[in-house]
C-alpha atoms as one frame of an Amber mdcrd trajectory, in Angstrom:
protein
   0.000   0.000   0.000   1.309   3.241  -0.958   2.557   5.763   2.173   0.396
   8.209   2.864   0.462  11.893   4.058  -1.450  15.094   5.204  -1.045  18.722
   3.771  -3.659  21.593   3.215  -1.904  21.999  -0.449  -4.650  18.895  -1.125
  -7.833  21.109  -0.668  -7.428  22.882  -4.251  -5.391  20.095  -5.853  -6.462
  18.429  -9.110  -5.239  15.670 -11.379  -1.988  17.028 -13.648  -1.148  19.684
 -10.512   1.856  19.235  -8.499   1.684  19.112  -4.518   4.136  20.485  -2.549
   5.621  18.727   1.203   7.305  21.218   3.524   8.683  21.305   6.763   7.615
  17.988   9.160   5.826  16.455   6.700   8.546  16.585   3.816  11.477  15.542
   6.211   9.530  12.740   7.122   8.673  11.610   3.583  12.401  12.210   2.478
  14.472  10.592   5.573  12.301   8.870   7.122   9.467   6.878   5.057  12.617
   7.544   2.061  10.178   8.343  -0.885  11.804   7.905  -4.079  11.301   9.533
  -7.748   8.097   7.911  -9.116   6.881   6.188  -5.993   3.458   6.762  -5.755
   1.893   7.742  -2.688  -1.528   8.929  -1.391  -2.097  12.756  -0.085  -4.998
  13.885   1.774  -6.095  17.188   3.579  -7.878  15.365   6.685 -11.143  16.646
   5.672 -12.508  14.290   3.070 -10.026  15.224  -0.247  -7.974  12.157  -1.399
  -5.518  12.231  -3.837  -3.756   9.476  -5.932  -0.186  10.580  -7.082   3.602
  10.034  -7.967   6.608  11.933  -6.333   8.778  13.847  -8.848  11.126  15.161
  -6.250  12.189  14.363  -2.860  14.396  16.529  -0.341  14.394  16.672   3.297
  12.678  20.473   2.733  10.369  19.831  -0.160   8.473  16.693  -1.956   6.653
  17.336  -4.775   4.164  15.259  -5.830   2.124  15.026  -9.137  -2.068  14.189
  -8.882  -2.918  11.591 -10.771  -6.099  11.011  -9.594  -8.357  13.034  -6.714
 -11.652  12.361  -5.092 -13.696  13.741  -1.904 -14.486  11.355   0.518 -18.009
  12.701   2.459 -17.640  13.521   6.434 -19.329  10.179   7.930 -22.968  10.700
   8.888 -24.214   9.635  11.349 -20.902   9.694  13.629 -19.248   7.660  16.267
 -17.917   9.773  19.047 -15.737   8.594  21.968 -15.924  10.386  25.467 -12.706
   9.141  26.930 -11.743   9.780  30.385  -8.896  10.840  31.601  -6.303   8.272
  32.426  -2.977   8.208  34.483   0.210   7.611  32.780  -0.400   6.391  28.949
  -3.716   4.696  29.005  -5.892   7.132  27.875  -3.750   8.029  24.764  -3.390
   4.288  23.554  -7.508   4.792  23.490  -7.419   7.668  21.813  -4.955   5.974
  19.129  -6.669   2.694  18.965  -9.638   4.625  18.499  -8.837   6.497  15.792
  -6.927   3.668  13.960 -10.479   2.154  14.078 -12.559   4.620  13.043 -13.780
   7.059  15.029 -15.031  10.152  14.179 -14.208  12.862  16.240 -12.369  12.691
  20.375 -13.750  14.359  23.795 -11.286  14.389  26.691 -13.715  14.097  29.991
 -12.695  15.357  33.297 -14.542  12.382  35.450 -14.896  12.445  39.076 -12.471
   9.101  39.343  -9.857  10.669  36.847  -6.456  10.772  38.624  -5.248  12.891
  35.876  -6.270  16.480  36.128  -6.617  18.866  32.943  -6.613  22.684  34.069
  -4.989  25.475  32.990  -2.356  25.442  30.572  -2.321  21.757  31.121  -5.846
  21.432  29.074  -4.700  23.319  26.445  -1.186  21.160  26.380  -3.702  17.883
  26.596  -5.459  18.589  23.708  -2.823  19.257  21.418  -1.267  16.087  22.559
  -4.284  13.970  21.414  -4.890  15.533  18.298  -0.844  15.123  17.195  -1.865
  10.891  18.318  -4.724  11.353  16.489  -3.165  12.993  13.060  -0.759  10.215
  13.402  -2.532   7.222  13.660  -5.359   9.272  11.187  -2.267   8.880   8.214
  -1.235   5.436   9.513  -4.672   4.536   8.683  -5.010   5.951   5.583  -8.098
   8.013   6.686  -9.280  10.777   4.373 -10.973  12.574   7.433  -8.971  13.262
  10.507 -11.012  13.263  14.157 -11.268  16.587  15.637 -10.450  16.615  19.477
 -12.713  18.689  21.434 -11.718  20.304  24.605 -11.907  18.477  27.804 -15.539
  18.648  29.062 -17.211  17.605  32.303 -20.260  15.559  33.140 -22.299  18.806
  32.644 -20.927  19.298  29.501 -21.795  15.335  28.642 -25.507  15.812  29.938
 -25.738  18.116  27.300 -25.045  16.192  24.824 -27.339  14.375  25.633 -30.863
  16.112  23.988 -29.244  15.500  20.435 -26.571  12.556  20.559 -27.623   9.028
  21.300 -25.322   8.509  24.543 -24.052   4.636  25.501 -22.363   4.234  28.512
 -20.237   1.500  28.956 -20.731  -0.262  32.076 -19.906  -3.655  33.117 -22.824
  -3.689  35.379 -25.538  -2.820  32.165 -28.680  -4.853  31.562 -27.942  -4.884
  27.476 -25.075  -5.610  25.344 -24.307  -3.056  22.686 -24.158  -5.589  20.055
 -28.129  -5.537  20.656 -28.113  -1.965  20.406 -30.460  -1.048  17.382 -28.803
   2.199  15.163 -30.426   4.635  14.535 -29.831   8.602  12.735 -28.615   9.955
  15.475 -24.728  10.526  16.238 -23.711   7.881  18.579 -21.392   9.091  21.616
 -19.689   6.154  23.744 -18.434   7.347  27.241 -15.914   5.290  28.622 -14.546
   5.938  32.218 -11.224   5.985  34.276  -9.502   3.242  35.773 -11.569   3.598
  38.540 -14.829   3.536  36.509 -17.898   6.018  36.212 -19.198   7.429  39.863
 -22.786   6.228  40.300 -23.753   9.915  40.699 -21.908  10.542  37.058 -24.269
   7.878  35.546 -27.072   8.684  37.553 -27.329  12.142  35.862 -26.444  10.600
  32.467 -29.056   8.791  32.119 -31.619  11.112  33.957 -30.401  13.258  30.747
 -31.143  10.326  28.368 -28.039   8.281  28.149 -28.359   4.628  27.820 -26.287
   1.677  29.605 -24.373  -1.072  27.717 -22.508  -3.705  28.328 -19.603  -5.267
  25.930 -19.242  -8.517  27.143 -18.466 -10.582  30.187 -14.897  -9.269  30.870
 -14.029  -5.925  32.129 -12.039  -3.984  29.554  -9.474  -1.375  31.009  -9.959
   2.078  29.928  -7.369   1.877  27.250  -9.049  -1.173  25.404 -13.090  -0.422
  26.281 -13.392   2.381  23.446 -11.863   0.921  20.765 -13.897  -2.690  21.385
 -17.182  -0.671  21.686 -16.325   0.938  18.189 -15.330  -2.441  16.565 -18.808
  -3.500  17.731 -20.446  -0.455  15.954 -18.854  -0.710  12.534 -20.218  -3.983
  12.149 -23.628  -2.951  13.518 -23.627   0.339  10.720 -22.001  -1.512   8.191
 -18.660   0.414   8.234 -17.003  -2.927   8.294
């Protein structure tokens, strides 16, 4: 499969134009992925354009690249959003990886009671732009034409909001129904996944006093790092995604 790679250039790029690589993105085609004359490769702008093309020069400051071929890939509708708590050390950014590498569509940091990990201040602000370089990664390892936006960390309040125009699944070991039982419907699907200590039964209490709904994925309990990603394995199938 040809390498793949992100730059705005792609919005107004058309077959027979030539695409230009600079700074990050061209030293990392040149010495690291070591793109050659003629190699083809794919070039996106992380919102929906996709273009088919061959390199026709390659330094560490600029890669050029000729469009062979271009189409526009439509934002997914209805989406799959995960509400990922905050973890300590790694955890919650192998979710946020996994997750994107899988499919979601867009990434909401959540300040739960049980987080250990705190977001405030300059810290939030550091946070997010942490998880959306993981997720702009893993978007091009992927080869995904749209790249996730990462919100900014909300709380429970924030999530109860949601919750009058997003369908909202909880994922709780202790739920009544599986979410491979869960029926689709239009509306955008938002799966809220909690820290290693799980959700506070005050946090779900007003979650689904809002509207939200409890599911369970199975008969193990999934760590935080491994819970969102499962749940949105089990939701491409269900929407035929996969």
């Amino acid at each position: 499969m040809a390498l793949h790679f992100v730059t705005p250039d792609a919005t107004a790029a058309s077959a027979g134009s030539v695409v230009s690589l600079t700074g990050p993105e061209a030293k990392h085609a040149a010495v690291v992925r070591r793109v050659r004359l003629g190699e083809p490769i794919t070039l996106g702008d992380g919102a929906g354009v996709w273009l088919e093309g061959e390199v026709v020069s390659a330094a560490p400051a600029l890669v050029e690249v000729r469009v062979l071929e271009r189409r526009e890939d439509p934002r997914p509708d209805p989406r799959i959003l995960l509400v990922q708590a905050l973890a300590k050390g790694d955890r919650d950014e192998l979710a946020v990886q996994a997750a994107c590498e899988l499919g979601v569509d867009e990434i909401v940091p959540w300040q739960a009671a049980r987080s250990v990990s705190r977001w405030e201040g300059a810290k939030a602000a550091k946070g997010r732009e942490r998880w959306a370089t993981i997720v702009r990664e893993a978007a091009k390892q992927a080869h995904r034409s749209w790249i996730p936006e990462v919100a900014a960390v909300e709380s429970t309040a924030d999530l109860v909001r949601r919750a009058g125009s997003q369908r909202i699944l909880i994922l709780d070991p202790t739920a009544p129904e599986r979410l491979s039982a869960i029926a689709p419907d239009e509306r955008d699907i938002v799966l809220v996944v909690g820290p290693e200590g799980g959700i506070a039964p005050e946090e779900i209490e007003r979650l689904v006093a809002a509207g939200a709904e409890r599911v369970l994925l199975g008969d193990t309990v999934l760590r935080t790092s491994t819970a969102g990603p499962a749940a949105i394995a089990v939701l491409n199938v269900a929407r035929g995604r996969w």
